[in-house]
C-alpha positions in Angstrom: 83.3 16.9 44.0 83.8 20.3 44.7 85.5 21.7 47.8 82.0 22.7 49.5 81.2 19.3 49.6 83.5 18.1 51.6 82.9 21.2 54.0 79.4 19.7 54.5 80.7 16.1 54.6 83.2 17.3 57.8 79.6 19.3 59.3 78.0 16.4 59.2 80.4 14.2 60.6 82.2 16.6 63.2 79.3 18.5 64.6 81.1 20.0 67.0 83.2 22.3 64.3 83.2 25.9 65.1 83.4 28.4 62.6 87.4 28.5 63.6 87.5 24.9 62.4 86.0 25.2 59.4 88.6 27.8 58.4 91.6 25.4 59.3 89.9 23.1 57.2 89.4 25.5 53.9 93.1 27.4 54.4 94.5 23.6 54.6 92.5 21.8 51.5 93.9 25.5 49.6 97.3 25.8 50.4 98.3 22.2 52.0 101.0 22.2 55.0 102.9 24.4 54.0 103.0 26.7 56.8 103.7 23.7 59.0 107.3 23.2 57.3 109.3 26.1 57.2 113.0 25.7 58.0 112.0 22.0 59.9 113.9 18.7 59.1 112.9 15.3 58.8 113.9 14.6 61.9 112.5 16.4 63.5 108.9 15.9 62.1 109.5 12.6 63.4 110.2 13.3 66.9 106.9 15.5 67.0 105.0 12.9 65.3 106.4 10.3 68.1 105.5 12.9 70.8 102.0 13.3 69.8 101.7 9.7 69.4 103.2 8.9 73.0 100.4 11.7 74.2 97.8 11.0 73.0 95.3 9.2 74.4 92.5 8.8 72.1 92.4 8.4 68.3 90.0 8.9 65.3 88.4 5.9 63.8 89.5 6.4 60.0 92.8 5.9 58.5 92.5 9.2 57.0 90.2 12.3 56.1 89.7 14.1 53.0 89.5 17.5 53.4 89.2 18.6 49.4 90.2 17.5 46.0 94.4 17.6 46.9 94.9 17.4 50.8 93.8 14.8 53.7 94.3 14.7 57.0 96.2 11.5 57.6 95.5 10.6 61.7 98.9 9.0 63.3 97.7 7.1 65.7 95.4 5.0 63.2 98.5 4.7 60.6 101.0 3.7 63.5 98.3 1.1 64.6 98.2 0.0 60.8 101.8 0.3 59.7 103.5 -0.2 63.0 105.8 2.7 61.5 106.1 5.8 60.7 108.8 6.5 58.1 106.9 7.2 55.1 104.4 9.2 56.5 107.2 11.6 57.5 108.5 11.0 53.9 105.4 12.1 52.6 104.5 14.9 54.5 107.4 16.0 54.3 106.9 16.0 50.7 103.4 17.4 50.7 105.2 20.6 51.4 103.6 23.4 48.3 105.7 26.2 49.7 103.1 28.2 47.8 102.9 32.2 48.8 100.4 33.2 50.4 98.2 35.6 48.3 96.0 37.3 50.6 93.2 38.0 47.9 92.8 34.9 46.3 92.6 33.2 50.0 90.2 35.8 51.0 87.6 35.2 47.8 88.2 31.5 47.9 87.2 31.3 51.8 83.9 33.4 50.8 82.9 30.5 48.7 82.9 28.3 51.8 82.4 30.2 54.4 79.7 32.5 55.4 81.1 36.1 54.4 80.3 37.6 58.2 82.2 34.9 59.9 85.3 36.2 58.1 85.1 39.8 59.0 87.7 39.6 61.7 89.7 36.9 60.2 93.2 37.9 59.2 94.0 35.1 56.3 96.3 33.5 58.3 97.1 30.1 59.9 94.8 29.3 63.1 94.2 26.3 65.7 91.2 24.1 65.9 88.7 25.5 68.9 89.4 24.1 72.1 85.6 22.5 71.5 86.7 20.4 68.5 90.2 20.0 70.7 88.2 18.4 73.3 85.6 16.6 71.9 87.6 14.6 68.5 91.4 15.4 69.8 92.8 16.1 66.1 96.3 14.6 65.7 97.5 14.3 62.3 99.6 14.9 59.1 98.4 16.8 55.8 99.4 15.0 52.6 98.9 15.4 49.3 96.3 13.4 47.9 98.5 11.5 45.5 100.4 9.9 48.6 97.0 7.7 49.5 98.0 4.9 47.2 95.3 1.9 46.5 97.2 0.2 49.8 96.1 3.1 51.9 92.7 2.9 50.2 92.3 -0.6 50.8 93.5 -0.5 55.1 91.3 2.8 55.4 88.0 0.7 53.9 89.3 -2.9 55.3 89.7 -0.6 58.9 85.9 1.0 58.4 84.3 -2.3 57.7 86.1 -4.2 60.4 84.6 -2.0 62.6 81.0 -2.0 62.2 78.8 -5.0 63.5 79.2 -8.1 62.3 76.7 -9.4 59.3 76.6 -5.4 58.3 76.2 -4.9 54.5 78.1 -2.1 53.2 77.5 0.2 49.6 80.9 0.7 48.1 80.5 3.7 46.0 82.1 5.9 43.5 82.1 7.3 40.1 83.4 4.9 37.7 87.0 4.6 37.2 87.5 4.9 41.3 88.7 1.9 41.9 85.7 0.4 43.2 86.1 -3.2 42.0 89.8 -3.7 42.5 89.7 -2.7 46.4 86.6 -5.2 46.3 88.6 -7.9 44.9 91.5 -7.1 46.8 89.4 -7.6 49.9 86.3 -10.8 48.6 88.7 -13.2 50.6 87.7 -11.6 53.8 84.6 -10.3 52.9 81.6 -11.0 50.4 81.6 -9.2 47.7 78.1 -7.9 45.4 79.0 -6.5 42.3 76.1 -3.8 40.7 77.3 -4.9 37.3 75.9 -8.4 37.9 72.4 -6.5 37.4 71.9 -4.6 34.9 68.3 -3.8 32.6 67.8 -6.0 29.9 67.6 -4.3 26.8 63.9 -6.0 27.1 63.2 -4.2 29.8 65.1 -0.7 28.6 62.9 -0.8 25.9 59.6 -1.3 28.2 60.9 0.9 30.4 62.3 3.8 28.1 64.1 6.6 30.0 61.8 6.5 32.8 64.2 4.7 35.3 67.1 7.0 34.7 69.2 4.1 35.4 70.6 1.0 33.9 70.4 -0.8 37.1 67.6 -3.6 37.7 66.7 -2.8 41.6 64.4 -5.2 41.9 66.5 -7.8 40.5 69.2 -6.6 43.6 67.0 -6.2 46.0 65.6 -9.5 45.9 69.1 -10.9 46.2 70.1 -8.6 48.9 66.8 -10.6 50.7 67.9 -13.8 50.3 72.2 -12.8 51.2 69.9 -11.8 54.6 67.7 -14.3 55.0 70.6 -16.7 54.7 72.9 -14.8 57.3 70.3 -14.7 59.9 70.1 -18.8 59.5 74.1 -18.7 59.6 73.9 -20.8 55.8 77.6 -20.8 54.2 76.3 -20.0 51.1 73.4 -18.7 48.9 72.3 -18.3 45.1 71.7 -15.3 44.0 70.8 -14.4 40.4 72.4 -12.3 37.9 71.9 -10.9 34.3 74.6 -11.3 31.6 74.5 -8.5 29.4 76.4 -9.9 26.5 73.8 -13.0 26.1 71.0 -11.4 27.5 70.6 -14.2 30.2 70.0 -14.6 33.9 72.2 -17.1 35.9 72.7 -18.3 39.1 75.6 -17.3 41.1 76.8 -19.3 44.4 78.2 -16.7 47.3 80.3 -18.1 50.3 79.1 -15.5 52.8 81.6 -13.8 55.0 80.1 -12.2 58.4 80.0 -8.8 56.4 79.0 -8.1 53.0 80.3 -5.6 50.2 77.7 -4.6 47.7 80.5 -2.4 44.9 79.2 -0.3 42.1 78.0 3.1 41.0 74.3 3.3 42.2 74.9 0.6 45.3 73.8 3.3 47.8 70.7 4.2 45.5 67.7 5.3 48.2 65.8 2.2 46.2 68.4 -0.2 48.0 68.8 1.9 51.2 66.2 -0.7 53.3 69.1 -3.0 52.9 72.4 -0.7 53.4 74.0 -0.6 56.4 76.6 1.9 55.9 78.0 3.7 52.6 81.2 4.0 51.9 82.3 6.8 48.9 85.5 6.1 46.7 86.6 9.4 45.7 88.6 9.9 42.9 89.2 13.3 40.8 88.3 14.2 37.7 92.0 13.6 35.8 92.7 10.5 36.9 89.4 9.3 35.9 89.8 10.3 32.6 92.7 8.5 32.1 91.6 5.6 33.4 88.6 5.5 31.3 90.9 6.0 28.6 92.3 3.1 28.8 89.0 1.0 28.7 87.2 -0.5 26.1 84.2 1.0 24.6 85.9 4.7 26.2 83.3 6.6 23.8 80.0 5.2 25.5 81.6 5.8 29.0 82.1 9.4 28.1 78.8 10.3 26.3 76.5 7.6 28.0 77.7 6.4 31.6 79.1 9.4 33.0 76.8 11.4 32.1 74.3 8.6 33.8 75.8 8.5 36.8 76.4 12.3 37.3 72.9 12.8 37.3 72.4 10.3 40.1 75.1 11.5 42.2 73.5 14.8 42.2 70.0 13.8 42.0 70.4 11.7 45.7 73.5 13.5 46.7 75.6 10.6 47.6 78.5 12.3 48.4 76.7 14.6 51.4 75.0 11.1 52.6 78.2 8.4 52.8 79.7 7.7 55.7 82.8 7.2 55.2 85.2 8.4 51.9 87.9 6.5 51.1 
């Protein structure tokens, strides 16, 4: 995902974003914190960070917020409420530090890829505040980190935190490009919630074959949308379980599968927040992972050919098809 998506995903989301903010937003997912660290210890990053967390009144929802490919904005409040401390986020901010130079130029032509030419006409390339409107209306309080600091623990407590939060009996997509992660934060989590797995319904090479390319998808929809009908029929009628049935693609047979339903349901896998399923989502929640570490990852799988030359090549045609990432609600 390129930065100008997640310029559209903070639009969306944050409404209230002036042009102002969504310069702090583009200088930060560029250059990092790096103007935030000059000549300032540890320490005393901490006692700011206790400050703001002893002032502040109000706090953001998420765990954290990407902001590009290398940077999020980590909210303190949220993480003291998680971690009930704050020495490794100091650690890691700390660390985050680029201590890149500014070049002027480069700043200037990357900004115009983002950011309407006009509203930079006056704009000096240097650091600025979020408007007193996005001040006032989401109260910002947080700590840049590089992107490798949000460990599969903070992925986890930023998608256990989202979920906890919504309604109860809410069903939730769990999306991503393969090699995201998508399946072990599911299985981290199935004791507290239920978990769907996408894989669990796949075409038969019966029905590939009747269907040809048409589908643009190895998914059977049908197939999950009839289940996700009976996972809701049976938690309206508060039943501790329900059947569902799946496809096996190494015997080419369907099965029954018992699920203990949980008051909030996890459906994981690329094409889970597919428009064909969207009468049943509740909410979708988008993995994010970057383009390196999913090609090592993948590398490390069996059949690694037909993921590069077949799947991926799938699946990035369906995220930009239905433009899931400009859609989700939530990126973890």
């Amino acid at each position: 995902m390129c930065q100008k998506g997640f310029v559209e995903y903070h639009s969306i989301h944050y409404p209230d974003m002036q042009v102002t903010d969504k310069i702090k937003l583009v200088y930060q997912a560029i250059l990092g914190p790096h103007h935030l660290l000059d000549e300032k210890s540890i320490l005393k990053i901490k006692e700011n960070i206790l400050t703001e967390l002893n002032e502040q009144s109000n706090h953001q929802e998420n765990l954290y917020e990407w902001i590009g490919p290398n940077y999020v904005r980590v909210n303190i409040k949220k993480y003291y409420e998680i971690y009930n401390n704050i020495d490794k986020l100091v650690l890691d901010f700390y660390n985050s530090n680029t201590k890149v130079e500014l070049d002027k130029d480069m700043l200037k032509a990357m900004m115009m890829k983002y950011i309407d030419s006009s509203n930079l006409v006056n704009y000096n390339f240097e650091p600025v505040s979020h408007s007193m409107l996005y001040k006032e209306r989401y109260q910002p309080h947080y700590r840049l980190l590089n992107s490798k600091y949000i460990d599969l623990d903070m992925k986890v407590k930023q998608f256990d935190n989202y979920i906890s939060n919504l309604p109860s009996k809410s069903i939730v997509a769990l999306e991503g490009r393969c090699g995201s992660g998508k399946t072990t934060i599911s299985n981290i989590l199935e004791n507290k919630y239920t978990v769907i797995h996408i894989d669990d319904f796949f075409l038969s090479e019966k029905q590939k074959e009747t269907y040809g390319n048409k589908l643009n998808s190895n998914i059977d929809y049908d197939l999950v949308n009839n289940n996700l009908e009976k996972v809701i029929n049976a938690l309206k009628n508060n039943l501790p379980i329900v059947s569902i049935k799946c496809f096996d693609c190494h015997s080419q047979n369907y099965y029954e599968k018992e699920l203990a339903l949980k008051n909030k349901i996890i459906v994981e896998g690329v094409c889970a927040s597919s428009p064909k399923l969207s009468k049943h989502i509740d909410k979708i929640a988008y993995l994010f992972v970057d383009k390196a570490t999913q090609t090592k990852r993948i590398e490390q799988r069996e059949l690694k050919d037909r993921f590069f030359n077949e799947w991926i090549p799938l699946e990035e045609k369906y995220f930009t098809r239905f433009d899931i990432f400009r859609h989700c609600d939530v990126i973890i």
